[in-house]
C-alpha positions as CSV (number, residue, x, y, z in Angstrom):
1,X,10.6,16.0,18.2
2,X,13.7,14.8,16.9
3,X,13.7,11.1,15.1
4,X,17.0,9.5,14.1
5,X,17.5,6.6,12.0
6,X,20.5,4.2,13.4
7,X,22.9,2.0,11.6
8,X,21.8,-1.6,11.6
9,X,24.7,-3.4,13.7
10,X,23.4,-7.0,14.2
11,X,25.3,-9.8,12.5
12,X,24.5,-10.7,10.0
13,X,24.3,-7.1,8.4
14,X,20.7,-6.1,7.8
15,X,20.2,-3.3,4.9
16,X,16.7,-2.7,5.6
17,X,15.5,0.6,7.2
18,X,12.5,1.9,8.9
19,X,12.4,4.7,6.8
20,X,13.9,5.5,3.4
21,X,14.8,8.7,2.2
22,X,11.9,9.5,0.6
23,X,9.6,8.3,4.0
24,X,11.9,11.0,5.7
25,X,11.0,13.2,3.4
26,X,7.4,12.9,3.8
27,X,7.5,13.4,7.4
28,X,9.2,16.8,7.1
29,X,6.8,18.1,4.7
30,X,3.6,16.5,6.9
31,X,5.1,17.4,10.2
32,X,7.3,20.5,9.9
33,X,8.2,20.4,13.6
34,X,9.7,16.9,13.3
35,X,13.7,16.5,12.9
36,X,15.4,14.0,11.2
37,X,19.3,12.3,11.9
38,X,20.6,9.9,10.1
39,X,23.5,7.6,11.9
40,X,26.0,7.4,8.8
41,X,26.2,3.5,7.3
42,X,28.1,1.8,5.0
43,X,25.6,-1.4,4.6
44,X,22.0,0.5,4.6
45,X,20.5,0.3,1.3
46,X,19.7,4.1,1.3
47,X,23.4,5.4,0.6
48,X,23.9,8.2,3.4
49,X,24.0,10.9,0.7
50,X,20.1,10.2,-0.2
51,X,19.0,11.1,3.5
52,X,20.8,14.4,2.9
53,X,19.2,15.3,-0.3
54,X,16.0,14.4,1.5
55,X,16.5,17.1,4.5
56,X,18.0,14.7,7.0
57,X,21.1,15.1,9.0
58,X,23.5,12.7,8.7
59,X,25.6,12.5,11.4
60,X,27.5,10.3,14.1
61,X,26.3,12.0,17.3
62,X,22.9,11.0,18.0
63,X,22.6,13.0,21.6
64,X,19.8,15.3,20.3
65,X,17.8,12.7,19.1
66,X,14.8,11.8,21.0
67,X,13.2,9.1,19.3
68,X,16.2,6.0,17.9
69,X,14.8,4.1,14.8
70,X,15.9,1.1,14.1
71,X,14.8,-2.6,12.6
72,X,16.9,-5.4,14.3
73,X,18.1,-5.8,18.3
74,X,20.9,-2.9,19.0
75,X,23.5,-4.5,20.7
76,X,23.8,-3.7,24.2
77,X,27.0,-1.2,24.3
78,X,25.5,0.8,21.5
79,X,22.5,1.8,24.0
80,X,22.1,5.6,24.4
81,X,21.0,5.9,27.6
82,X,17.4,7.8,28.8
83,X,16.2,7.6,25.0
84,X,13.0,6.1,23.1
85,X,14.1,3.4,21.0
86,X,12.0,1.4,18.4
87,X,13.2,-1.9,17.4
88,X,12.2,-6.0,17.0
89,X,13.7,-6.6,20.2
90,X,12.4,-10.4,20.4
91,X,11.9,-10.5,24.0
92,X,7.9,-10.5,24.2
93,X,8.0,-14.4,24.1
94,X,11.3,-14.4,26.7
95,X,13.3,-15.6,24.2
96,X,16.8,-16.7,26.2
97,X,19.2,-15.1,24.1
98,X,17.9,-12.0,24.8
99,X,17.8,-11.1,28.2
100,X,20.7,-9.3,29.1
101,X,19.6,-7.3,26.1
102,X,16.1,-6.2,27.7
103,X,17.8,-6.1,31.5
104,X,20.3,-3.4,29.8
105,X,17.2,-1.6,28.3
106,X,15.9,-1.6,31.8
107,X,19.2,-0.1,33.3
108,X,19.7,2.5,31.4
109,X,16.5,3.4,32.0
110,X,15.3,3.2,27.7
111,X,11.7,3.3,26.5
112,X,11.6,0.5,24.2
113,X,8.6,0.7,21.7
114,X,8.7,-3.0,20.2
115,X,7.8,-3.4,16.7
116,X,6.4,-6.6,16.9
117,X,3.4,-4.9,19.1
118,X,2.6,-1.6,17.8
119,X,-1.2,-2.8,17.0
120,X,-4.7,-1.5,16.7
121,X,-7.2,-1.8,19.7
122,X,-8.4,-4.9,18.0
123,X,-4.8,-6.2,18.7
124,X,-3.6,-6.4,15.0
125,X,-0.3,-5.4,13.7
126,X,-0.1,-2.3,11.9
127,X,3.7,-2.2,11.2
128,X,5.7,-5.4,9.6
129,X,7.6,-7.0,7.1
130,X,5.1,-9.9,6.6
131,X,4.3,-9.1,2.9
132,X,8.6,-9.1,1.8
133,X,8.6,-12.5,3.3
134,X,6.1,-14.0,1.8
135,X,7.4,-12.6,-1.7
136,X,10.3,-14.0,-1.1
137,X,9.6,-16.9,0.3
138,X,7.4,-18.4,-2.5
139,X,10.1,-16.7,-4.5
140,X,12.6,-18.9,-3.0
141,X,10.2,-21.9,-3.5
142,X,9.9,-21.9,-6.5
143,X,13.5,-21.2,-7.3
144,X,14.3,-24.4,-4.9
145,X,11.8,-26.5,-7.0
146,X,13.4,-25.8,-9.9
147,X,17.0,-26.9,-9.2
148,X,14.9,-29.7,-7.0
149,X,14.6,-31.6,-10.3
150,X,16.9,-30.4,-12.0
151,X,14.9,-28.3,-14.3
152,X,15.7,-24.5,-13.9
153,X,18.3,-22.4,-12.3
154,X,16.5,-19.1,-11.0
155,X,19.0,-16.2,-10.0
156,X,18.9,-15.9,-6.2
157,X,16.5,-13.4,-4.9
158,X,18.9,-11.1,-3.2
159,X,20.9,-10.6,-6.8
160,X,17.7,-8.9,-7.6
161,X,17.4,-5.3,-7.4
162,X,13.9,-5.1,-6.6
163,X,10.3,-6.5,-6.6
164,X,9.8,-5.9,-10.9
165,X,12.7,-7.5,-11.3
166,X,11.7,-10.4,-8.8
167,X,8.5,-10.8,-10.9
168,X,9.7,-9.7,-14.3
169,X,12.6,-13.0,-13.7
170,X,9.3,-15.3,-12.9
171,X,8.1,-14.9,-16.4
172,X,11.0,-16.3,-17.7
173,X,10.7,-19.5,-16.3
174,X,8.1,-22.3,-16.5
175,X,6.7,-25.0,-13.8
176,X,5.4,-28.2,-14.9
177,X,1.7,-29.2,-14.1
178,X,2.1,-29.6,-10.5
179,X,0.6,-28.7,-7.4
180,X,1.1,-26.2,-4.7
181,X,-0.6,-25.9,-1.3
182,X,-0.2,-22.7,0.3
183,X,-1.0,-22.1,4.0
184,X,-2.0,-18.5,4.9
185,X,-4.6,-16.0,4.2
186,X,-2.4,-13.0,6.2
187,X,0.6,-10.6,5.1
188,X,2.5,-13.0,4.7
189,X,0.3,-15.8,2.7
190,X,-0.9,-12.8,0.9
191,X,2.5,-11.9,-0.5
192,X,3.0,-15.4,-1.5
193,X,0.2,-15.6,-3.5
194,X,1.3,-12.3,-5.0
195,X,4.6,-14.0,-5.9
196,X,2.1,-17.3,-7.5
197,X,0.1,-15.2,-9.1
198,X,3.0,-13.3,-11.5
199,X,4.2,-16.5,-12.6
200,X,0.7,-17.2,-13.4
201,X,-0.1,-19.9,-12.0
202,X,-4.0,-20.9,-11.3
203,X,-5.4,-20.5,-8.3
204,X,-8.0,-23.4,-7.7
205,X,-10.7,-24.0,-4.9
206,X,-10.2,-26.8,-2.2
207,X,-12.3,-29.5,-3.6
208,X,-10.7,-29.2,-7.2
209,X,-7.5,-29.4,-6.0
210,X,-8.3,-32.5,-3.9
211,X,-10.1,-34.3,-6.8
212,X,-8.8,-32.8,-9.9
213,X,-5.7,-33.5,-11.9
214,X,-4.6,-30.2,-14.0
215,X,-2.5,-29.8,-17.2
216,X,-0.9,-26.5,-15.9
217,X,0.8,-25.5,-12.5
218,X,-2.4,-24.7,-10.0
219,X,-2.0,-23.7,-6.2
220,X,-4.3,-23.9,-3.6
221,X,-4.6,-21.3,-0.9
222,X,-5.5,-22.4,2.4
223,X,-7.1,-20.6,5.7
224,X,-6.8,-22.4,9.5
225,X,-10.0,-24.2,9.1
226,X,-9.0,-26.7,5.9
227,X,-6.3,-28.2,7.2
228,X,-7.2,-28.4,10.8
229,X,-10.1,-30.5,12.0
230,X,-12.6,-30.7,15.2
231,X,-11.7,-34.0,17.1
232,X,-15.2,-34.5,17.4
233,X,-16.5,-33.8,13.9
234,X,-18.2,-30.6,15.5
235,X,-18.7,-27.1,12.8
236,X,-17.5,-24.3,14.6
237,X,-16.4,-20.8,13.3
238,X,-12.9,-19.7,13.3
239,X,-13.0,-17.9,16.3
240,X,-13.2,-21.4,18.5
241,X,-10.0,-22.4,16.7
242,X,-8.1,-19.8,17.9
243,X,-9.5,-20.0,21.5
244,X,-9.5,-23.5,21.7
245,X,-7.2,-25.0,19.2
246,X,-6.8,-28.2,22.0
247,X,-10.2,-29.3,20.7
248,X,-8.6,-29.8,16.9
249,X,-6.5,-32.4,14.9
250,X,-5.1,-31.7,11.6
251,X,-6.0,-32.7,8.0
252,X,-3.1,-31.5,6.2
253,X,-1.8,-35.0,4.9
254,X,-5.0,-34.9,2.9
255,X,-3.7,-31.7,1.0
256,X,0.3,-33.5,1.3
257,X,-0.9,-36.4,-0.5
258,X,-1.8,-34.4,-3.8
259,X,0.8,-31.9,-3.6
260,X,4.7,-31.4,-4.9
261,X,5.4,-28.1,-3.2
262,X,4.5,-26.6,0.2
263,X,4.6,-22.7,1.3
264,X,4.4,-22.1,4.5
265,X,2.9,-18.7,5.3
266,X,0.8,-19.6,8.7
267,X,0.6,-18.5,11.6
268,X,1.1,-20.7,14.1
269,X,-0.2,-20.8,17.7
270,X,0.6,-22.1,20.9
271,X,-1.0,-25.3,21.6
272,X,-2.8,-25.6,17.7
273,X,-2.2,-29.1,15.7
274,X,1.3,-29.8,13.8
275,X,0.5,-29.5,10.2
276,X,2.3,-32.7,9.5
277,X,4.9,-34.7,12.3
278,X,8.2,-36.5,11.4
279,X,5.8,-39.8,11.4
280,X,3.6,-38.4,8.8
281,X,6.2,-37.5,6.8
282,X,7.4,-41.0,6.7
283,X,4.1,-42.1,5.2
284,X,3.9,-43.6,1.5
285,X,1.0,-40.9,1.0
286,X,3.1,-38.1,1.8
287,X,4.2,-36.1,-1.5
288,X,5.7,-33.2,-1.1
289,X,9.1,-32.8,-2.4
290,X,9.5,-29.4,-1.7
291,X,8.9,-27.1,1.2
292,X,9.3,-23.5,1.6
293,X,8.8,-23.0,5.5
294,X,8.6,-19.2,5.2
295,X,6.9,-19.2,8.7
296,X,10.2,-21.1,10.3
297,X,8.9,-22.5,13.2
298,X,11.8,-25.1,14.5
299,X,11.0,-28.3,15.0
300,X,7.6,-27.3,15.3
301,X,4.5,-27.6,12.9
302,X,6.7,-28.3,9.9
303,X,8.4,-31.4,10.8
304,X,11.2,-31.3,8.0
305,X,12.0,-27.8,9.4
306,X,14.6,-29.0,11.5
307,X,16.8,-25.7,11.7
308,X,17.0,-22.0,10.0
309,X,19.0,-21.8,6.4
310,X,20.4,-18.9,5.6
311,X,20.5,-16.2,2.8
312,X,24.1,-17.6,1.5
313,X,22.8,-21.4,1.7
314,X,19.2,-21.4,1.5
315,X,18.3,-25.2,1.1
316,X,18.8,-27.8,3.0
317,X,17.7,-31.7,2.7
318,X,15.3,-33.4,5.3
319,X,15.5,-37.5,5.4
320,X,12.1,-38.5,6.6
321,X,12.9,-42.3,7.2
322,X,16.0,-41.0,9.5
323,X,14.9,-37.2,10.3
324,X,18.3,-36.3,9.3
325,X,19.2,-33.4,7.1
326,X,21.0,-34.8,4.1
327,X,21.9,-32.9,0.7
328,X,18.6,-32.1,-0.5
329,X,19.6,-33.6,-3.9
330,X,19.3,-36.5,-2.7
331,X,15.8,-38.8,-5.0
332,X,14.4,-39.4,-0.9
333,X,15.2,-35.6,0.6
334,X,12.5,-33.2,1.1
335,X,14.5,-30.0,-0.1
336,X,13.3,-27.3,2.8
337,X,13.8,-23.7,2.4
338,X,13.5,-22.0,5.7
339,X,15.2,-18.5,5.6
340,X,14.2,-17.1,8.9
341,X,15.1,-13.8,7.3
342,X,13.6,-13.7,4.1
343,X,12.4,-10.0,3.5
344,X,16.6,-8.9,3.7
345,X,16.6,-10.3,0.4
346,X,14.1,-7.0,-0.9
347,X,15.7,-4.3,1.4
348,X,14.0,-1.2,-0.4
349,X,11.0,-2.5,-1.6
350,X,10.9,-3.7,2.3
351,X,11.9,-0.9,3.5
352,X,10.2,1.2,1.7
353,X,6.6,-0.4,2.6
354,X,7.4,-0.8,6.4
355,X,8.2,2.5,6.0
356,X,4.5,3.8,4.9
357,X,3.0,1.9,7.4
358,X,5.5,3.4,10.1
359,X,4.3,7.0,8.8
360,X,0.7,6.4,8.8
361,X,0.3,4.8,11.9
362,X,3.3,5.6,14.4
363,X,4.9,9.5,13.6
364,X,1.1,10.7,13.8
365,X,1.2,9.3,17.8
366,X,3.9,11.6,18.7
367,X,2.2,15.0,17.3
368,X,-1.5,14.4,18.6
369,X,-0.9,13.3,22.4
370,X,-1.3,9.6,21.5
371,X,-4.7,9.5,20.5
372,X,-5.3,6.1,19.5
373,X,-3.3,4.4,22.2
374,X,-0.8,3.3,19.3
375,X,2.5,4.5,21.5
376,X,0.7,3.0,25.3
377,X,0.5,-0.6,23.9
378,X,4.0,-0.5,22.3
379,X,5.3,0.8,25.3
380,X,7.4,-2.2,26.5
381,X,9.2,0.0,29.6
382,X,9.4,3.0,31.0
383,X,11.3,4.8,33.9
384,X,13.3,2.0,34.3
385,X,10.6,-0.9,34.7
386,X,8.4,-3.1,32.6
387,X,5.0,-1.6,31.9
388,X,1.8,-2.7,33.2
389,X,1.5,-4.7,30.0
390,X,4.9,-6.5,29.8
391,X,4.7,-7.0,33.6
392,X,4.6,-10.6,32.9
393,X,8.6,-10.2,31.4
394,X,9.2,-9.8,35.2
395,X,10.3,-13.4,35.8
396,X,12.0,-13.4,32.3
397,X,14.1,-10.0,33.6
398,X,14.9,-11.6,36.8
399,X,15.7,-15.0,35.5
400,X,13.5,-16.9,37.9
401,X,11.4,-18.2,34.3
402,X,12.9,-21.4,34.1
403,X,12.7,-22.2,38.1
């Protein structure tokens, strides 16, 4: 079984990989009857000539590959026909702007193994980047509150070789006594409160940080349940939120009320309560000055998320009383920081991680017939149709979706 990593071609340039050198290396020495390419690239962060100290081939011509690695959509004339590709092709949810890309998967007749689904028979995601956003995410919060009020300029995160670095530049740098609220008890809120946590601030329990003033920086950690209500007052487990999130209102303007600084690291789901609407936003109790909308749901949940920044300009200002963007400078702006891809700013340290998880749970697949089903539900297509699974992109494919 031959694997070959591919050169990242999406604009903007992406430098993470699915596996570094040393991932590649692993595999050889766990599964000698494994081959390795490498597609030669000038923006990877892995220089070409690591992959060759590792054991990998590094070369152009990628017709003995079976098995194409790679992290963002490949544009459709860089397709190799009758191959197995593995990529975040951001279809599952018929997403417009890419369905000529999965109709061209379909033509030339590509088995497309979608990142986003390789999961566990409990349906949970066993490969991701989740954790690199939320580091830099809360990173980028923090950094956003400080030029906010003028009262420290953090280096951006991407000028930052890696994680220690990330963290060791949080120590030098000090928060006033305010408050943070923190939505997410996943990969991604998880890496957030990693990111918190090195710059020491003090995780607090809900009722404190509703009730309590502090004298030093505090954030509060939040799951579905604490800022999302039963419309009837009714106690219910978690598990009824998710299956019936109609049935539920939100409380999160309690939680904006006390606090200077949202991260975002939520999930959201289809048909659950906004966190806070452009009306709440508007209201005298609403506090928050800051928001770093790591999740980057538009014009969703998040009302002051009103579009995707960037990694070159990472900030931009949300008027409340117009729901305008304006500079986020400005004494009325909410600044929002809603890089919608965040974990680019960490390549290796990304990369690297992904690329663990990618080894534990996916290479194993191909060498023991596919034992725990990990390949069958990532299948997206195969012999030139939609599987039984993805059957319902059939009306995406054919473009009869929107009739």
């Amino acid at each position: 079984m031959t694997f070959a990593i591919i050169k990242e071609r999406k604009n903007p340039p992406d430098r993470r990989v699915v596996l570094s050198p040393e991932a590649c290396k692993a595999i050889i020495e766990r599964f000698p009857q494994a081959k390795l390419l490498a597609e030669p690239s000038d923006i990877r962060v892995f220089p070409d000539a690591k992959y060759a100290e590792a054991g990998v081939e590094v070369t152009g011509d990628l017709s003995a590959a079976d098995v194409l690695l790679g992290v963002k959509e490949v544009p459709v004339d860089a397709l190799i026909p009758n191959k197995k590709y593995f990529f975040f092709s951001h279809t599952i949810k018929k997403q417009p702007y890419n369905r000529d890309l999965l109709r061209a998967i379909l033509e030339k007749n590509i088995e497309l193994y979608d990142h986003e689904v390789i999961t566990n028979e409990k349906g949970q995601r066993l490969v991701a980047f989740g954790r690199y956003a939320g580091l830099v995410g809360a990173y980028n919060g923090i950094r956003t509150y400080g030029l906010k009020h003028g009262l420290f300029e953090m280096p951006k995160a991407e000028t930052l070789p890696d994680l220690k670095a990330m963290k060791a530049t949080l120590k030098t740098f000090e928060l006033p006594p305010i408050k943070i609220v923190l939505t997410g008890t996943g990969r991604v809120g998880s890496g957030a409160r990693e990111i918190l946590e090195a710059m020491d601030i003090q995780k607090v329990a809900v009722e404190d940080y509703l009730s309590k003033d502090f004298d030093v920086p505090v954030f509060c950690q939040l799951d579905s349940l604490d800022y999302n209500r039963h419309k009837k007052g009714e106690e219910h487990s978690i598990h009824n939120f998710y299956f019936h999130p109609e049935e539920y209102e939100s409380s999160f303007m309690r939680f904006a009320a006390v606090s200077d600084m949202f991260v975002a690291g939520h999930f959201y789901g289809q048909g659950s309560p906004y966190l806070f609407t452009r009306e709440d936003a508007k209201s005298p109790e609403f506090k928050i000055s800051v928001v770093a909308d790591i999740s980057c749901d538009i014009d969703g949940p998040v009302a002051s998320t009103i579009r995707p920044s960037t990694i070159e300009d990472p900030i931009y200002g949300y008027h409340a009383a117009t729901e305008s963007e304006v500079d986020f400078m400005k004494p009325e702006a909410i600044a929002v920081m809603a890089v919608d891809n965040l974990p680019c700013e960490l390549p290796a340290d990304a990369s690297e991680g992904f690329g663990t998880s990618f080894i534990e749970h996916v290479i194993p697949a191909f060498f023991d017939g596919d034992a725990d089903g990990i390949l069958l539900r990532a299948r997206m297509t195969q012999d030139g149709k939609l599987t039984d699974r993805y059957s319902y992109l059939q009306d995406y494919v054919d473009g009869t979706d929107q009739a």
